[in-house]
C-alpha positions in Angstrom: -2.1 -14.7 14.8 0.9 -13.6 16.4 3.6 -10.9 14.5 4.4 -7.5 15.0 5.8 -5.5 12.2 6.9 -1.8 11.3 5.5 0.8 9.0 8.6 2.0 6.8 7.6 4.6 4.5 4.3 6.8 3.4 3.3 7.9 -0.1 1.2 10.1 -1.8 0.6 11.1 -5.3 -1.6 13.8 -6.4 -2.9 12.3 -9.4 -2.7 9.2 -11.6 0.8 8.5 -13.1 2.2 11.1 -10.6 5.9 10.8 -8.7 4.9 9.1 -5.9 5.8 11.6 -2.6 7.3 10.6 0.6 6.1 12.0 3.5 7.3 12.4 7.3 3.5 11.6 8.3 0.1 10.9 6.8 -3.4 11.3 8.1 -5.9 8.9 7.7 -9.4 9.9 7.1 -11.6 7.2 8.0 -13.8 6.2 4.7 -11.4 8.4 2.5 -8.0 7.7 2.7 -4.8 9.3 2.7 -5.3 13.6 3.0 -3.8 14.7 -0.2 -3.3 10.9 -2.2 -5.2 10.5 -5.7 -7.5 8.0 -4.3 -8.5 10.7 -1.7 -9.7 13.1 -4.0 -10.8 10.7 -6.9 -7.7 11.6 -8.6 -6.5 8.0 -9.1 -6.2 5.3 -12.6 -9.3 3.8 -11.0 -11.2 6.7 -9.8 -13.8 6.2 -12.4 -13.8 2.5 -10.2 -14.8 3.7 -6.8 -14.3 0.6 -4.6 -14.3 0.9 -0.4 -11.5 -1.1 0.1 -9.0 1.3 -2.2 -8.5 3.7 0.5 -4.7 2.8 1.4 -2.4 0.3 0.3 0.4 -1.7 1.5 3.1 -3.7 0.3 5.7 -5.7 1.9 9.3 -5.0 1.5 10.1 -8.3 1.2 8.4 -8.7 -2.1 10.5 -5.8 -3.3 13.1 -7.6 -1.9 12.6 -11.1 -3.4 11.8 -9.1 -7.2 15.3 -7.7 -7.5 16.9 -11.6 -5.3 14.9 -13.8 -7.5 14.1 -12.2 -10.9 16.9 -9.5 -11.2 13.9 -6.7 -11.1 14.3 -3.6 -9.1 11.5 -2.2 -7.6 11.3 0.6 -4.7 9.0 1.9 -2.3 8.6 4.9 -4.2 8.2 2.8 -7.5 5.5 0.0 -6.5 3.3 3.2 -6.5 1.5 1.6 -2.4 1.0 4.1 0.3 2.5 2.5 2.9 5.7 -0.2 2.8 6.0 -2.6 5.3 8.5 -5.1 7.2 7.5 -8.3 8.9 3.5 -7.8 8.1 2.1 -11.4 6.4 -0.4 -8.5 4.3 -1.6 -11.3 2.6 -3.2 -13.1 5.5 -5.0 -9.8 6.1 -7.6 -10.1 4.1 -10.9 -10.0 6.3 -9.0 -8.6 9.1 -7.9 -5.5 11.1 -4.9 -4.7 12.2 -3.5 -1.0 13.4 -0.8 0.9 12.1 -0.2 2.9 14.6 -2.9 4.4 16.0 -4.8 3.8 13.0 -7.3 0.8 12.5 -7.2 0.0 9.0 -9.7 -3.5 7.8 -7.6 -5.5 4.4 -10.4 -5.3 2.3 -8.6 -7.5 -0.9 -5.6 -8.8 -2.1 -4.3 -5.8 -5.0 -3.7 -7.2 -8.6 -0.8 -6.2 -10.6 -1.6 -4.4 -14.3 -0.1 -4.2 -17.1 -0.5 -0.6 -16.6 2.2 -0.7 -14.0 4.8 -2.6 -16.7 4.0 0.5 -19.1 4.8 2.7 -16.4 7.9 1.3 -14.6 9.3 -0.1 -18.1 9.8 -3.5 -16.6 7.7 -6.9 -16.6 6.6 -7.1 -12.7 2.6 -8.8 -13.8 3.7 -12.1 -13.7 5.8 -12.0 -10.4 3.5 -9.8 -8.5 1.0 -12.4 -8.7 -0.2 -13.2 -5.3 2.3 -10.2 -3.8 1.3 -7.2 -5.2 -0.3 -5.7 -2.0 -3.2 -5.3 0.1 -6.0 -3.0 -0.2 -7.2 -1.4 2.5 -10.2 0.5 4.3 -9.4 3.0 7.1 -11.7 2.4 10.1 -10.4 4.6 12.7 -8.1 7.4 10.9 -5.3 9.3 12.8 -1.6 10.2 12.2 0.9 7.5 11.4 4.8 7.7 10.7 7.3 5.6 9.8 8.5 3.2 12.3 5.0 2.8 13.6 4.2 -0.6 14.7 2.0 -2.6 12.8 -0.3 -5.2 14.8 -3.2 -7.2 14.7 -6.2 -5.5 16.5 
C-alpha cells in the first residue's frame, strides 16, 4: 500500500455536545487519547461505552467534500465532531493497520458509524450518506506531538 497524505486540522472538545476546538498541536497519550478531548477524560456521548479503539478519530476531507458536491450538505472539520481531518488518507482501508501521523503510530481499530445523534445535533440528515465514510477509529500506539501538515503514512 502505497499513499502518503497530510494531517489538516486537530480537535478537541471538552465534553459531549461541546464546540469542537481547534488546536495548533495535540499530544497523544498512548492508550488514552487526545490530552484534553472528552474521550480522554471519559467526558464523551459514549463514555459510559469504553471501547479501545475510540481514542482518536479521523475523517477524510474528501467525504466532507463529496457531502456538500453530491448531496448539497455542508459539513466542516469543526462540524463532523473527528479529531483529526485528513487529505489523501484511504482511512477506510485502515482498518487492521498502522500508519503514523507524524511521529505518532496510531493502529485503525474500526470503521466509525454515523448516529442519528449527530442529525439532532448538526440539524441536517448526514446518517444515510455517512454510511461507509463517517471515519475511522483509532488506537494511539506510540503517542507524541502532531500538527497540521504532518504527513500521514503507512508504518
Amino acid at each position: 500500500m502505497t499513499w502518503q497524505g497530510e494531517l489538516l486540522h486537530i480537535f478537541i472538545a471538552e465534553a459531549a455536545s461541546m464546540e469542537m476546538e481547534e488546536l495548533a498541536e495535540g499530544r497523544m497519550i498512548p492508550g488514552v487519547g487526545i490530552e484534553g478531548d472528552r474521550y480522554a477524560t471519559a467526558q464523551g456521548t459514549y463514555s459510559h461505552m469504553p471501547h479501545e479503539d475510540r481514542q482518536c478519530t479521523l475523517m477524510e476531507i474528501e467525504t466532507m467534500e463529496a457531502l456538500e458536491r453530491d448531496h448539497g450538505l455542508p459539513l466542516t472539520p469543526q462540524e463532523s465532531r473527528r479529531n483529526l481531518t485528513t487529505r489523501g488518507v484511504p482511512l477506510n482501508h485502515l482498518v487492521g493497520r498502522h500508519f503514523r501521523v507524524g511521529e505518532v503510530l496510531l493502529f485503525g481499530g474500526r470503521l466509525n458509524k454515523p448516529c442519528k445523534y449527530f442529525d439532532d445535533l448538526l440539524g441536517r440528515p448526514l446518517f444515510n450518506p455517512l454510511l461507509n465514510r463517517s471515519g475511522l477509529n483509532c488506537r494511539i500506539i506510540e503517542g507524541g506531538v502532531i500538527r497540521p501538515g504532518d504527513t500521514i503514512r503507512p508504518a
